[in-house]
MARDREN-100314 format. One line per 2 residues: number of its first residue (from 1); their letters; for each residue x, z, y of C-alpha. Coordinates in nm, 3 decimals. Example, Ala and Ser with C-alpha at 12.3 -4.5 7.8 and 13.67 -1.06 7.14 Angstrom:
1) AS) 1.230 0.780 -0.450 | 1.367 0.714 -0.106
***
This chain:
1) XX) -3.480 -2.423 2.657 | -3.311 -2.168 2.914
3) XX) -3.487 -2.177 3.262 | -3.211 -2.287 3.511
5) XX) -3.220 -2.378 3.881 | -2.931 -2.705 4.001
7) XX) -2.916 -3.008 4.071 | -3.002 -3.352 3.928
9) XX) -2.639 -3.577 3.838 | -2.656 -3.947 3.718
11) XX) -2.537 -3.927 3.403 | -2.549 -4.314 3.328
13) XX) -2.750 -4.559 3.208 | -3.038 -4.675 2.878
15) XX) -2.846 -4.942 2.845 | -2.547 -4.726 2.782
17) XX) -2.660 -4.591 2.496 | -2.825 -4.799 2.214
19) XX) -3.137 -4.646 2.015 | -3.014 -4.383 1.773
21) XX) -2.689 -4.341 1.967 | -2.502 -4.120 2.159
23) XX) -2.323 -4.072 2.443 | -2.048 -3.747 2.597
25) XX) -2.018 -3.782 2.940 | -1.799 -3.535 3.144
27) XX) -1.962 -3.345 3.413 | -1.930 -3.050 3.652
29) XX) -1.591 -2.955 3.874 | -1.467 -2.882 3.493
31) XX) -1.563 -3.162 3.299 | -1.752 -3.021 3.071
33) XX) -1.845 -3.279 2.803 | -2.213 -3.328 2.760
35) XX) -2.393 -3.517 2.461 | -2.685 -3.768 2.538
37) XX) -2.894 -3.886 2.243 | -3.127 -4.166 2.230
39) XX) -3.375 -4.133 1.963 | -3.618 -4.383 1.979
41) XX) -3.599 -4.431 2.371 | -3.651 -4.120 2.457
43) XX) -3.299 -3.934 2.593 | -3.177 -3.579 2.516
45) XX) -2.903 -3.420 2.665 | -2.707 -3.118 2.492
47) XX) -2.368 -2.951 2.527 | -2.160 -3.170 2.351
49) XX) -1.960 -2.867 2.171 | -2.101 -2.748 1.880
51) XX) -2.190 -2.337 1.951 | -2.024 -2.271 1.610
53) XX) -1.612 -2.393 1.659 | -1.677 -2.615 1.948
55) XX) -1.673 -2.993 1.700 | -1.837 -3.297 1.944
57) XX) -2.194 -3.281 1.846 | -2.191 -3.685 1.970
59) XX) -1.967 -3.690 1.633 | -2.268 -3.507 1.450
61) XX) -2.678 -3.643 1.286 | -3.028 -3.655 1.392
63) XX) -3.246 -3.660 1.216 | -3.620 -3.562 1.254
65) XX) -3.526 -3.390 1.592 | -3.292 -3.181 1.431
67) XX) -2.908 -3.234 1.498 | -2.652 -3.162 1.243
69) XX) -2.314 -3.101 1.325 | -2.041 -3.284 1.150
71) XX) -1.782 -3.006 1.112 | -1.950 -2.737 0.936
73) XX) -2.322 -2.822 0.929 | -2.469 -2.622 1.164
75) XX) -2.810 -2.736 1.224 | -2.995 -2.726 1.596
77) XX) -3.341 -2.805 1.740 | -3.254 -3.104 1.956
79) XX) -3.507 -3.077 2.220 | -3.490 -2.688 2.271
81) XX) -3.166 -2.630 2.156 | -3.234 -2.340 1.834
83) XX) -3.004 -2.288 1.589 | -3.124 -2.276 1.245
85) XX) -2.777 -2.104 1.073 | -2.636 -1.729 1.200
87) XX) -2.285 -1.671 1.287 | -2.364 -1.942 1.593
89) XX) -2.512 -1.968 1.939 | -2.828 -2.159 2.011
91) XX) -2.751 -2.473 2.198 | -2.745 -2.531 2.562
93) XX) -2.965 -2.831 2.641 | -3.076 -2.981 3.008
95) XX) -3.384 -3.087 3.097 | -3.367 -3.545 3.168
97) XX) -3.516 -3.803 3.386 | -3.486 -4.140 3.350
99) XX) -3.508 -4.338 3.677 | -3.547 -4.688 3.697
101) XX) -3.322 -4.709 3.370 | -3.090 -4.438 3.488
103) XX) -3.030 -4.146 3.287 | -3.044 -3.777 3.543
105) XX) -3.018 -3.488 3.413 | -3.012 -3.102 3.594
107) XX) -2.733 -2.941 3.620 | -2.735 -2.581 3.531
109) XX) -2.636 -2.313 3.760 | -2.305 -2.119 3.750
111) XX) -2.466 -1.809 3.697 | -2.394 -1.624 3.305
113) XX) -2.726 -1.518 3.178 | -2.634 -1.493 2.817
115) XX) -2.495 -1.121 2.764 | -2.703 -0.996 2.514
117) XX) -2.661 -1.291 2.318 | -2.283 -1.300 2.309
119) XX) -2.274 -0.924 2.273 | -2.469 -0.988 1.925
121) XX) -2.262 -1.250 1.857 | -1.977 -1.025 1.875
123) XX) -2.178 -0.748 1.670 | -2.218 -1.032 1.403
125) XX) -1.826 -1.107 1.383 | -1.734 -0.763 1.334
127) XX) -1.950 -0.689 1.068 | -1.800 -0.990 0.873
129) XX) -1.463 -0.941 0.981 | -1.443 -1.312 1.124
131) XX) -1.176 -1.336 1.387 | -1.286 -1.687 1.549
133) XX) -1.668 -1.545 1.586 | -1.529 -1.248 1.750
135) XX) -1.253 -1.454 1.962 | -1.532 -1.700 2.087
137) XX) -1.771 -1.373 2.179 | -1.504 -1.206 2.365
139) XX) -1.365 -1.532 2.520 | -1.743 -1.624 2.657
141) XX) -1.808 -1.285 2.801 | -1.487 -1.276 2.950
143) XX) -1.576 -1.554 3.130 | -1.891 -1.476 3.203
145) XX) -1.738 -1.132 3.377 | -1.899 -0.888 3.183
147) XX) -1.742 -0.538 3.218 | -1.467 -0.494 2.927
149) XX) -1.565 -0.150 2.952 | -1.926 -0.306 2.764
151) XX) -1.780 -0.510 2.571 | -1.578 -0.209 2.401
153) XX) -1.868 0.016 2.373 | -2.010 -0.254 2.159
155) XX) -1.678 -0.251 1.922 | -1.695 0.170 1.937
157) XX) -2.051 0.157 1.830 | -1.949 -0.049 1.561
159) XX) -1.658 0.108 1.416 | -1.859 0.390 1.431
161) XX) -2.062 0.290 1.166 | -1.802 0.099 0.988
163) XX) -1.617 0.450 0.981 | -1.901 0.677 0.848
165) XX) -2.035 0.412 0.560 | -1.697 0.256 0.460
167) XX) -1.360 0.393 0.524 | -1.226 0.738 0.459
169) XX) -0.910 0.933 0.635 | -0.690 0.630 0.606
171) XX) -0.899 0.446 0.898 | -0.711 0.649 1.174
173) XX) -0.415 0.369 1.144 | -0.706 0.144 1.231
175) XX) -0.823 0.426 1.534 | -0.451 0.380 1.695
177) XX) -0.526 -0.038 1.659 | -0.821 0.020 1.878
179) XX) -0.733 0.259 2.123 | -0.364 0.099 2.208
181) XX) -0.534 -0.224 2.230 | -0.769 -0.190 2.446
183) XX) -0.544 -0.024 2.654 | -0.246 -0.276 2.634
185) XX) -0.555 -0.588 2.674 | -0.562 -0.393 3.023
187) XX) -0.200 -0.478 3.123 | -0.264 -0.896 3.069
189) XX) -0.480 -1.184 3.233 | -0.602 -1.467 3.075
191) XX) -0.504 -1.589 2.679 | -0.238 -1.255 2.691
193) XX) -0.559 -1.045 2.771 | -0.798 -1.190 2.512
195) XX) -0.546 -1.196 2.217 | -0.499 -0.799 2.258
197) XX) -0.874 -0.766 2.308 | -0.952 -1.002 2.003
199) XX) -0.700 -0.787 1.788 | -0.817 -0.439 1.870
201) XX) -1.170 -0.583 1.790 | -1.078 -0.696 1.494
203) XX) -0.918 -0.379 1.367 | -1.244 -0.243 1.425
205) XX) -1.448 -0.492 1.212 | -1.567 -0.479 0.832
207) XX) -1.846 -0.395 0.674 | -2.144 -0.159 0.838
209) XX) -2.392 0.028 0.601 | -2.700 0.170 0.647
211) XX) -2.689 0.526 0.579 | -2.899 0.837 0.618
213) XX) -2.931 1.015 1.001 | -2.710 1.336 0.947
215) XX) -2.981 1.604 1.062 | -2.864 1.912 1.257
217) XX) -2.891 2.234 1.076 | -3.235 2.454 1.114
219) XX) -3.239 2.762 1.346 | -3.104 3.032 1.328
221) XX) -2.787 2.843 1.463 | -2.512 2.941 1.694
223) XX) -2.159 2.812 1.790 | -1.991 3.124 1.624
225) XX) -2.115 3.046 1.324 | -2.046 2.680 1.338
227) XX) -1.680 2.765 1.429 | -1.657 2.996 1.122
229) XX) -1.835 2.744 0.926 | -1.594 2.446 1.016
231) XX) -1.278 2.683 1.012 | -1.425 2.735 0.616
233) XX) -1.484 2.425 0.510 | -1.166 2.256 0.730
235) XX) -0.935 2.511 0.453 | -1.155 2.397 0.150
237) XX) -1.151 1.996 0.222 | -1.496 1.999 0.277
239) XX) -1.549 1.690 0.542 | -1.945 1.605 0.459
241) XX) -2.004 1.973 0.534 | -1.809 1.991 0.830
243) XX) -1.963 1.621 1.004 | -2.325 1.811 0.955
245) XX) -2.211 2.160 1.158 | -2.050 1.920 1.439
247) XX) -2.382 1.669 1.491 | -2.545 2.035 1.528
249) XX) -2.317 2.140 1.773 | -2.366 1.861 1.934
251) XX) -2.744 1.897 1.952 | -2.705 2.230 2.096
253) XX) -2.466 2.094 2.420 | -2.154 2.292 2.260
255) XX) -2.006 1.952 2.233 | -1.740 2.017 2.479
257) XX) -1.632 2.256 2.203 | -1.589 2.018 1.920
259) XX) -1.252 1.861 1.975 | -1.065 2.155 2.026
261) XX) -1.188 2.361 1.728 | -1.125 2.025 1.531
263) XX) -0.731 2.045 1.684 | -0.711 2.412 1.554
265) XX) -0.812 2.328 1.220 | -0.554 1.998 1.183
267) XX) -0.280 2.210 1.342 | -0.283 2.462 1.060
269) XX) 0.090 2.490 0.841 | -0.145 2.367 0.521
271) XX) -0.187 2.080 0.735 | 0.205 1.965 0.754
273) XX) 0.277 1.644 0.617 | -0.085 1.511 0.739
275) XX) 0.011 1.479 1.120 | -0.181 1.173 1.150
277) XX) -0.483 1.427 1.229 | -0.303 1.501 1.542
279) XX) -0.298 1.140 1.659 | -0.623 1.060 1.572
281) XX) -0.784 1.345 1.729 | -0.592 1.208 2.015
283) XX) -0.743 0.890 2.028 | -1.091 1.021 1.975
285) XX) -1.025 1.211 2.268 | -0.952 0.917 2.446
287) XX) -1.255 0.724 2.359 | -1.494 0.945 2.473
289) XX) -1.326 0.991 2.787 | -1.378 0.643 2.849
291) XX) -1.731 0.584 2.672 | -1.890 0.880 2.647
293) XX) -2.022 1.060 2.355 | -2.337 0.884 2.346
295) XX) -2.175 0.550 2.272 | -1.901 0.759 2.050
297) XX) -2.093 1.016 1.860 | -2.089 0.902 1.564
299) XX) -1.735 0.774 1.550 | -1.571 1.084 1.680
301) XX) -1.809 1.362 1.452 | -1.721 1.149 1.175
303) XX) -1.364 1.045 1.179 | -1.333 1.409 1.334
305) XX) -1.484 1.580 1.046 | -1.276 1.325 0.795
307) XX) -0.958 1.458 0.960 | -1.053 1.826 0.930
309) XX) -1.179 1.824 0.610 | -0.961 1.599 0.431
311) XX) -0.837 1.678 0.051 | -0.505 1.802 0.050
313) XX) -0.249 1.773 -0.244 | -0.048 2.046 -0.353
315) XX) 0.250 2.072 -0.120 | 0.598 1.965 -0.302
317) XX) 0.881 2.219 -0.241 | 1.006 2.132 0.024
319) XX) 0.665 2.150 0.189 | 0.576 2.480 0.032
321) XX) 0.842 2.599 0.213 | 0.797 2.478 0.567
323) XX) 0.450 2.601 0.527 | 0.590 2.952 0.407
325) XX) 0.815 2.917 0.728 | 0.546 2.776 0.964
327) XX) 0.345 3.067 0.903 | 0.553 3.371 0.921
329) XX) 0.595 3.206 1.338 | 0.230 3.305 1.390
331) XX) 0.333 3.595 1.587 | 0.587 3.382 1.785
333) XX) 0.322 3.095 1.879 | 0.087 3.323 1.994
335) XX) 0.329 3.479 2.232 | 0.488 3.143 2.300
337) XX) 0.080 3.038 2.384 | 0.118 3.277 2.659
339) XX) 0.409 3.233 2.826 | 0.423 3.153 3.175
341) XX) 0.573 2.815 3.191 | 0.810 2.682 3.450
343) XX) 1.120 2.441 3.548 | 1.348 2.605 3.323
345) XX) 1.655 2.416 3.170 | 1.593 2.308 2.782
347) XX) 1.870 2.325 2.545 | 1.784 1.946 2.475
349) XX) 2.082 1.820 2.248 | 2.122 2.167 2.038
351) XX) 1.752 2.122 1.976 | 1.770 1.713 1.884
353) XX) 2.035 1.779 1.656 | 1.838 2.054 1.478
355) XX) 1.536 1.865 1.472 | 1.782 1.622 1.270
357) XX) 1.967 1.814 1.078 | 1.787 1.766 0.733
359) XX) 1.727 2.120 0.733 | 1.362 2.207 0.805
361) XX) 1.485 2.605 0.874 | 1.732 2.534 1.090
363) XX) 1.480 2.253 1.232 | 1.169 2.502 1.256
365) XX) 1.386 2.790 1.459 | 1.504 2.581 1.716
367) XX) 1.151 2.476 1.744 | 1.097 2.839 1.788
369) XX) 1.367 2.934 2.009 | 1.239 2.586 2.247
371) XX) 0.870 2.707 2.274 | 0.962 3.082 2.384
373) XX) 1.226 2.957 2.616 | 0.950 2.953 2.887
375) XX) 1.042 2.578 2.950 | 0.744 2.371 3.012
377) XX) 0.563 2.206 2.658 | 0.576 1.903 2.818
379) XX) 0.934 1.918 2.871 | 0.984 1.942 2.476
381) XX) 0.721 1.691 2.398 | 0.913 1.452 2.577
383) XX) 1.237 1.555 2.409 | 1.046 1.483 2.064
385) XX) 0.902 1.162 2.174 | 1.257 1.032 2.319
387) XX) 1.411 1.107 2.020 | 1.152 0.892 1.812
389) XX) 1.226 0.612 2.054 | 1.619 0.714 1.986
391) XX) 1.547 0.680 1.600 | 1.369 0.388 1.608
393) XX) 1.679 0.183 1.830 | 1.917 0.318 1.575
395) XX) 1.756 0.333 1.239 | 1.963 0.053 1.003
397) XX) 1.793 -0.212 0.849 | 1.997 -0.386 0.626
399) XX) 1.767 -0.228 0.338 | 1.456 -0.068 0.465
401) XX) 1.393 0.029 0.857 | 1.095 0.261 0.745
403) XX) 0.925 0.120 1.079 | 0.577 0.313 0.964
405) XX) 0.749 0.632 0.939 | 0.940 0.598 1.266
407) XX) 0.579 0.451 1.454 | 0.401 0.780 1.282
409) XX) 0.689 1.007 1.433 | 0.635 0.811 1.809
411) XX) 0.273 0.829 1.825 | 0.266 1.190 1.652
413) XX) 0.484 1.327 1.948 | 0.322 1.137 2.200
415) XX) -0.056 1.273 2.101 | 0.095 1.616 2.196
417) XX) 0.060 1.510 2.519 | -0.362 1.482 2.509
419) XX) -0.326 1.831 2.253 | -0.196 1.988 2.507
421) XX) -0.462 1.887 2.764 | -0.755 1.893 2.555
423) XX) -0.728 2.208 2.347 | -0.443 2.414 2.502
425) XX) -0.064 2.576 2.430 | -0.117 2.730 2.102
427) XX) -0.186 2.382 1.987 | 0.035 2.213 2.131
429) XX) 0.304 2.416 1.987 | 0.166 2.405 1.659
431) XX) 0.205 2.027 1.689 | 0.562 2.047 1.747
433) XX) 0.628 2.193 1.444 | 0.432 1.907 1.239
435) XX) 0.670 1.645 1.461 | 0.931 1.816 1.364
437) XX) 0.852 1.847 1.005 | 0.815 1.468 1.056
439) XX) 1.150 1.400 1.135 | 1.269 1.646 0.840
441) XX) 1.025 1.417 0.627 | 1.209 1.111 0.728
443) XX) 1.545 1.275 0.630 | 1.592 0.954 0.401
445) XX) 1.606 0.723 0.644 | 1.999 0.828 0.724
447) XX) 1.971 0.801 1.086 | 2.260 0.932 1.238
449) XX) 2.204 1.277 1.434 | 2.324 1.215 1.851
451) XX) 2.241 1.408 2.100 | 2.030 1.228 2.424
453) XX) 2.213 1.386 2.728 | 2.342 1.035 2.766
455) XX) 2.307 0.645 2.646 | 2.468 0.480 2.403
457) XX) 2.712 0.245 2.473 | 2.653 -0.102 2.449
459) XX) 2.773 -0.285 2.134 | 3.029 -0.562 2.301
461) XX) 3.006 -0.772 1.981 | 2.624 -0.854 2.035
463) XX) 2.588 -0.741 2.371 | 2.836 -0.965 2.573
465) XX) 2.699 -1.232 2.836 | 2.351 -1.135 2.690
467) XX) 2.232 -1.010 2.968 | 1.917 -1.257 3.082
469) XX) 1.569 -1.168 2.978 | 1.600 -1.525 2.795
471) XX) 1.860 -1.407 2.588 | 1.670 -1.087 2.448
473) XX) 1.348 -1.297 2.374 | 1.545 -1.520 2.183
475) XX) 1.685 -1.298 1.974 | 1.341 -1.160 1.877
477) XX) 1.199 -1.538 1.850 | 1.481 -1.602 1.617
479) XX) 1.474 -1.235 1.422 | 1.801 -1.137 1.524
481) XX) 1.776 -0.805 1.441 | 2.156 -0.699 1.476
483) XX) 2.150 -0.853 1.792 | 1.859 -0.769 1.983
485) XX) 1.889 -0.370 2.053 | 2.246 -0.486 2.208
487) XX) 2.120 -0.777 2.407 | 1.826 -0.536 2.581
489) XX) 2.135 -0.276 2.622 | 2.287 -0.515 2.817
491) XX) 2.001 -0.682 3.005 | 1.911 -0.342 3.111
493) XX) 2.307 -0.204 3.213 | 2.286 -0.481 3.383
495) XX) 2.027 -0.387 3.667 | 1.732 -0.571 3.450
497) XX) 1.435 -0.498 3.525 | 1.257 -0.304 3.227
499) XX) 0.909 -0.356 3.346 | 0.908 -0.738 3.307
501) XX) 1.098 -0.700 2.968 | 0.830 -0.500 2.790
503) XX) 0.550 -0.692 2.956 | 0.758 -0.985 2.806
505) XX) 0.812 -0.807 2.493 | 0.453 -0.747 2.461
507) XX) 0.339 -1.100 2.450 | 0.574 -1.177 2.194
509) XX) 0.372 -0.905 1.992 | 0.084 -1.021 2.087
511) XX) 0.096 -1.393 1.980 | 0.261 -1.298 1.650
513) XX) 0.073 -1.253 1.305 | 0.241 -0.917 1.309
515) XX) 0.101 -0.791 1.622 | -0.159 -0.548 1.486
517) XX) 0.086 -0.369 1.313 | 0.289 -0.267 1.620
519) XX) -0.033 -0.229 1.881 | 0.020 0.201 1.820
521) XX) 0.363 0.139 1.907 | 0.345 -0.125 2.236
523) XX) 0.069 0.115 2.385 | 0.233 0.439 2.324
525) XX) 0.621 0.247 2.531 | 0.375 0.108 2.789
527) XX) 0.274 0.478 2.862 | 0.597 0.665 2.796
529) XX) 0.787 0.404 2.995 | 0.617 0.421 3.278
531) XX) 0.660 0.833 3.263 | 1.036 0.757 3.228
533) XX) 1.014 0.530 3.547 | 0.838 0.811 3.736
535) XX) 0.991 1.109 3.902 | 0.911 1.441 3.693
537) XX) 1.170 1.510 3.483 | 0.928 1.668 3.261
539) XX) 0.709 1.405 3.179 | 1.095 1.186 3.107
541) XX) 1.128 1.072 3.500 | 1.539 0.959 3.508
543) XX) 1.598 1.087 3.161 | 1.890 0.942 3.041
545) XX) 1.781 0.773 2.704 | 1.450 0.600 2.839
547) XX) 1.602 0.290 2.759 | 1.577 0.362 2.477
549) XX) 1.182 0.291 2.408 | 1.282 -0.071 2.486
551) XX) 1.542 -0.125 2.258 | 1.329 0.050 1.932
553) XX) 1.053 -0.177 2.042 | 1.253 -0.479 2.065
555) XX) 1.393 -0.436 1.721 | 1.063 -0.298 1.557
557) XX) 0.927 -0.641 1.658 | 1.241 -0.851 1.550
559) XX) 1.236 -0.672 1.227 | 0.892 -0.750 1.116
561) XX) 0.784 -1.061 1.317 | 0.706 -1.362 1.113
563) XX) 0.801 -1.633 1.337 | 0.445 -1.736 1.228
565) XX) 0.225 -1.714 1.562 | -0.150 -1.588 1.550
567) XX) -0.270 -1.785 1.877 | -0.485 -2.054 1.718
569) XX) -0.861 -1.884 1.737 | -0.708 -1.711 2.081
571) XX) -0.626 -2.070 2.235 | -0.909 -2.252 2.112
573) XX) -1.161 -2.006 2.167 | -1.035 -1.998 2.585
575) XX) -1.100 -2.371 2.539 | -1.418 -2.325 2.396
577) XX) -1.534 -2.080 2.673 | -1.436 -2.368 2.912
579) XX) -1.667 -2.572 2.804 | -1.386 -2.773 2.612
581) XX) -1.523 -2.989 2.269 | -1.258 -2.924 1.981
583) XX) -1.143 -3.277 2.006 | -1.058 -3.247 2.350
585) XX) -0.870 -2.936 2.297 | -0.661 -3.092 2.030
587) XX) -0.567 -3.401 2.218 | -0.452 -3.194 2.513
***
């Protein structure tokens, strides 16, 4: 039983309660229910919600001083409160007096003193991939006010693992899950927050193995030959080799060093058509900004070596050739990586309708002609990630809206933006090229080519009187795809105000089955949106297709939402952190 200072309440009375009864009474500013037992005249008092899902434990059996819950069968020591199954708190219990026939009982304090145990519980729920164990632990912690910034490092730590024992190259999809939702829980209070933290956990989760330590190599070691090492290996697809050279770098403090050698290797031409590497090195970047390596070691040297050293299939034609043509602009990068950079004008539309063009020659020279202009790199990257945005508001969808494709070309153009930072210009521009060898990739999507010097004009056939943030959530509540890009057209012509649509926008995500899918997406608008809203051109401030990002997000959801809504382990697990008995939940 936990140790726990308060005071005593009169909870009622023996006669109350007839031997081998029970009794919930509500107590506390919150009401929280609380069980009393009478087993043969001597009184127990519990937390009347069952650890597990939160069933009324009056509802549940005792027998020899072990309580049974009626839902599921979870099984507690009634006097201190253990419980006998996994995948479930012990029970809270409270220590009883009875007083001339009247039943007290103490009060615990307000204070949370059960972190540890909630963080394992969360540990537990990953590893089986159980989304109401994992709700209930992040629910419970929230409430408890324990730093989210913990409660991530836990998830990291795990997927970690999870990673290096169970998933191959395909897990960075899952990478983008995690990042953009933790960074999107950030934006939302209450149920909105938990349901983005619950599904970024829960991207995370699955299975765990042991495996054995990866041992640095023996001395004579130094970074050059790691670096020549990794450069090897990265052109062989030779991942285990590589993870081995990057723990010992690691060991030897050159881990500052790791990320961008890893970015050189994934930028390579032999790497186009695999640009995911690019975003994923991205996010790793970002976690261990925010946790550290120590908490992110093994995820990043992992994932990191996975994405470096992944097998590579022999290149079609049409990739043979943008290869062939990526390569013979060494000469131009490297000059283009020196360039002083400055507030030049970009030759924005004659480069989007290049990049779109279905001609990856023409595509890859105005590429060229872009980077050696002396503009700044961010100026292009925004082009690139604008006219993502652009493709995704006007891709049709009567047949197939190749939303995966489209997200991939988004978050590919936006991870240009932490290339850039991270490992440099020559990069950076290398990274163009594989966005725009995406878009050339895509060709088969039959997007029409436009130029983004200025926004399309609103459809008058959907978009009339639609211009009331109502209007454009109903027509994603109701999957009116045709309908929708028009209707945020004209809620935003009309002086709307874009901020409160994508926050709105976002918790219709959220709270839909389909929200995982499009977590890469929602965090990647947040971010660009807010550049658009800003006042450096070069980052998008003003530019004259930010709308844009709104309307591609607002159909993206349409097209693939469900109308089935994922909120029933989010809602009942806030109930459950109130204190709240399933019952009681229901009937509210």
């Amino acid at each position: 039983m936990s140790k726990r200072n308060g005071s005593w309440t009169r909870a009622g009375s023996m006669s109350d309660i007839e031997p081998g009864g029970a009794k919930a009474v509500q107590l506390g500013d919150e009401g929280r229910s609380v069980a009393l037992f009478n087993v043969e005249g001597k009184i127990y008092a519990t937390d009347n919600q069952c650890p597990h899902m939160g069933y009324p434990l009056t509802r549940g059996v005792v027998r020899n001083g072990i309580l049974t819950c009626d839902w599921h069968g979870r099984r507690f020591d009634l006097a201190g409160g253990g419980c006998f199954n996994n995948l479930c708190d012990d029970l809270e219990v409270f220590p009883v007096e009875v007083r001339d026939g009247e039943i007290w009982i103490q009060q615990m304090d307000a204070a949370y003193r059960r972190k540890e145990e909630h963080l394992n519980l969360l540990w537990e729920g990953l590893l089986r991939t159980d989304r109401w164990t994992i709700s209930k632990a992040l629910a419970l912690m929230l409430r408890g006010r324990v730093p989210e910034e913990e409660i991530a490092a836990v998830v990291v730590r795990h997927f970690g693992r999870h990673i290096a024992s169970s998933r191959g190259p395909d897990a960075s999809r899952q990478i983008a899950e995690l990042v953009n939702g933790l960074r999107v829980s950030a934006r939302y209070d209450g149920e909105d927050r938990l349901i983005a933290l619950g599904t970024a956990a829960t991207s995370a989760a699955g299975e765990a193995a042991e495996r054995l330590e990866v041992v640095v190599l023996p001395d004579p070691v130094t970074w050059e030959r790691i670096e020549g090492w990794v450069r090897m290996f990265s052109a062989n697809g030779q991942a285990n080799r590589i993870e081995r050279c990057l723990f010992t770098a690691r060991a030897m403090g050159d881990q500052d060093r790791i990320l961008p050698l890893l970015y050189e290797c994934v930028s390579q031409p032999g790497f186009l058509g695999h640009g995911d590497g690019l975003w994923c090195l991205g996010y790793l970047a970002e976690i261990i900004e925010d946790f550290g390596w120590d908490s992110s070691a093994e995820l990043v040297l992992n994932m990191g070596s996975k994405m470096a050293g992944r097998g590579r299939a022999e290149p079609d034609l049409h990739r043979r050739d943008a290869i062939r043509k990526l390569s013979s602009l060494a000469a131009t990068v490297e000059e283009a990586a020196q360039r002083t950079r400055a507030d030049d004008e970009l030759d924005e539309d004659g480069l989007v309708m290049a990049l779109q063009s279905a001609d990856v020659e023409q595509s890859f020279d105005a590429m060229a002609r872009a980077v050696q202009s002396g503009v700044k790199l961010e100026r292009i990257i925004t082009t690139c990630i604008l006219l993502a945005a652009d493709r995704m508001a006007r891709t049709p969808v009567n047949v197939d809206g190749g939303w995966a494709c489209l997200s991939t070309e988004l978050m590919l153009a936006r991870s240009l933006r932490v290339a850039l930072q991270v490992a440099g210009p020559k990069v950076a521009i290398m990274g163009l090229f594989h966005v725009a060898w995406q878009f050339f990739s895509d060709r088969w999507l039959n997007i029409p080519g436009r130029p983004l010097s200025q926004m399309p004009a609103v459809e008058a056939e959907h978009g009339k009187g639609s211009t009331s943030l109502d209007a454009v959530c109903h027509s994603v509540s109701t999957l009116d795809i045709q309908g929708v890009g028009p209707k945020v057209q004209a809620y935003l012509t009309a002086g709307g105000d874009g901020e409160q649509l994508l926050a709105e926008l976002g918790r219709l995500i959220l709270w839909n089955d389909t929200g995982v899918q499009l977590l890469p997406t929602l965090g990647t608008i947040f971010d660009e949106f807010a550049n658009c809203r800003g006042s450096d051109p070069a980052i998008g401030g003003g530019h004259p297709s930010r709308d844009q990002l709104l309307v591609g997000l607002a159909r993206y959801a349409t097209d693939v939402r469900t109308k089935k809504e994922g909120s029933s382990s989010t809602t009942m697990a806030m109930r459950f952190a109130q204190g709240r008995t399933t019952v009681d939940a229901f009937d509210d």
